[in-house]
N, CA, C and O of each residue as an XYZ file, in Angstrom:
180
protein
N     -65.026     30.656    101.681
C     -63.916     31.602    101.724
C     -64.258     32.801    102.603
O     -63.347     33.159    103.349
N     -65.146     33.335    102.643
C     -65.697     34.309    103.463
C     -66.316     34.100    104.739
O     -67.000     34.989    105.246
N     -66.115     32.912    105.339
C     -66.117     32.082    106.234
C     -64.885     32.694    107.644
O     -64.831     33.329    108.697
N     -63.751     31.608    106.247
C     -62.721     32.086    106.823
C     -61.785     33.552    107.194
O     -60.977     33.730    108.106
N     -62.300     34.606    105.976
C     -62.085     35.922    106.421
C     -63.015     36.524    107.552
O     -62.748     37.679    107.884
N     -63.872     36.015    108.068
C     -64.986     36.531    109.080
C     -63.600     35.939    110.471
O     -63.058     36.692    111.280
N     -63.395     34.611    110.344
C     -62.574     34.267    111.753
C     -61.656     34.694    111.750
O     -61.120     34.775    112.855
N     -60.861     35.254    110.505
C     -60.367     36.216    110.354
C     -59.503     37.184    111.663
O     -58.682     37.064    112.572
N     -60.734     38.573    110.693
C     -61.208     39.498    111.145
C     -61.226     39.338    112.967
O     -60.556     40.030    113.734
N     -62.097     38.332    113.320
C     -62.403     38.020    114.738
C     -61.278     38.122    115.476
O     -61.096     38.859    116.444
N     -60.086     36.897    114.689
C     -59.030     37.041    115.457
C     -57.834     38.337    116.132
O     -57.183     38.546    117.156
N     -58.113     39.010    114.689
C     -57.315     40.361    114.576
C     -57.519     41.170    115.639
O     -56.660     41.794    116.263
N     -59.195     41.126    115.905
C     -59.806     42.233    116.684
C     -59.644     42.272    118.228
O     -59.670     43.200    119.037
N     -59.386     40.316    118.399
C     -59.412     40.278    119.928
C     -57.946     40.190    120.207
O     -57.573     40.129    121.378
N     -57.081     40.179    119.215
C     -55.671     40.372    119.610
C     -55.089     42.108    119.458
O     -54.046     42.638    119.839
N     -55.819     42.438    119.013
C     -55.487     44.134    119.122
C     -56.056     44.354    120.497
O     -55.338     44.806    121.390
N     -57.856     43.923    120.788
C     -58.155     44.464    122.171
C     -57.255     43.800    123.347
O     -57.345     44.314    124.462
N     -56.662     43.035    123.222
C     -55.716     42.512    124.227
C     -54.632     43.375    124.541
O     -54.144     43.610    125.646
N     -54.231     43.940    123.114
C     -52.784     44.794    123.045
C     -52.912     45.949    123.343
O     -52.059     46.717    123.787
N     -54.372     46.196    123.034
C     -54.701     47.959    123.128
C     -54.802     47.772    124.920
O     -54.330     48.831    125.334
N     -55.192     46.927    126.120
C     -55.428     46.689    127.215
C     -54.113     46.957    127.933
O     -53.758     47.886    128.659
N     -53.474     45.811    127.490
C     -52.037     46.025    127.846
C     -50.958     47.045    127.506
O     -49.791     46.822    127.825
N     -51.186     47.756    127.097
C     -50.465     48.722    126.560
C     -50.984     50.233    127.473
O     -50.357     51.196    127.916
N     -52.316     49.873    127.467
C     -52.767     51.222    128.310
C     -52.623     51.106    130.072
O     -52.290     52.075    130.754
N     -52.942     49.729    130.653
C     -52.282     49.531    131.377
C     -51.093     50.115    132.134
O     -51.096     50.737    133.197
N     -49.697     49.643    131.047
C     -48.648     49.944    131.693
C     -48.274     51.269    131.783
O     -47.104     51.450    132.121
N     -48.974     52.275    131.564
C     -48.959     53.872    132.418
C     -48.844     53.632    133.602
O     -47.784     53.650    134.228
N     -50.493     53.253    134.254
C     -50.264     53.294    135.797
C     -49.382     52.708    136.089
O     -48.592     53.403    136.726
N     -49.051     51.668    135.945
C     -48.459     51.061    137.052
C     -46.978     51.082    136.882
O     -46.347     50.874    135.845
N     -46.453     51.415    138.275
C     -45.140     51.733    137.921
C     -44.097     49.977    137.830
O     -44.380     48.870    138.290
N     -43.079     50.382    137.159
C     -42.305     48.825    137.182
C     -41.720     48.980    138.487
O     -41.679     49.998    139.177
N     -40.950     47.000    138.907
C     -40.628     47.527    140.190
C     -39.201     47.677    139.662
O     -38.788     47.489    138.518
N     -38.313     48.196    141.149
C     -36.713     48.096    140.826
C     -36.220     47.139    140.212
O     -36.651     45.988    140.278
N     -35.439     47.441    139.670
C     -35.029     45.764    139.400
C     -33.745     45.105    140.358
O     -32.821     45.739    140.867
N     -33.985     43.717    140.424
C     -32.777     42.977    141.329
C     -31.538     43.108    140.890
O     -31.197     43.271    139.719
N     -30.876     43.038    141.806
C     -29.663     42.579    141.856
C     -28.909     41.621    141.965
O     -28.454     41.294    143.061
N     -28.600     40.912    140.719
C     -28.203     39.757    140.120
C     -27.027     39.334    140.359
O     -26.895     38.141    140.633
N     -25.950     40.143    140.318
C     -24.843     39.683    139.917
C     -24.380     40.710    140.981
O     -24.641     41.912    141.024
N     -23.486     39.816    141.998
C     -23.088     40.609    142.948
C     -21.142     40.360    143.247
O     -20.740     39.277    143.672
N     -20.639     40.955    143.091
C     -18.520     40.675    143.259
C     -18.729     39.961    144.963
O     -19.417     40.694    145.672
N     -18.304     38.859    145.556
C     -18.813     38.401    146.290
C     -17.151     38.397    146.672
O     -16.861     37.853    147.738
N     -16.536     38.720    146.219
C     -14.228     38.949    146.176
C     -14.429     40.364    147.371
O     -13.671     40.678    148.288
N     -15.659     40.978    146.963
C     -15.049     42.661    147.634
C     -16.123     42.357    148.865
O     -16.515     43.523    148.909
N     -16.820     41.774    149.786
C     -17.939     41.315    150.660
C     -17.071     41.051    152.168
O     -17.630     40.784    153.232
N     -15.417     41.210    151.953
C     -14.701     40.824    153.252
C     -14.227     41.664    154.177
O     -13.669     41.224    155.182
C-alpha cells in the first residue's frame, strides 16, 4: 500500500512541475494575433 502512495506522490509532483513550467512560461511569450476565419466574401466586389 505504501508502494502505491510513493507512485503516488511521484506522479503529482511531475505533473505540477510540468504545470508550474508552463504556466511561468506563458509571461514571456507573447500570443500571436489571431486569424481570420470567417471572412463575408458577399462584400469582396
Amino acid at each position: 500500500m505504501s508502494e502505491g502512495w510513493i507512485i503516488f506522490g511521484l506522479c503529482v509532483v511531475f505533473v505540477l512541475g510540468a504545470a508550474t513550467r508552463l504556466v511561468s512560461n506563458r509571461d514571456q511569450t507573447p500570443l500571436p494575433p489571431p486569424k481570420e476565419t470567417l471572412r463575408d466574401w458577399r462584400k469582396e466586389r
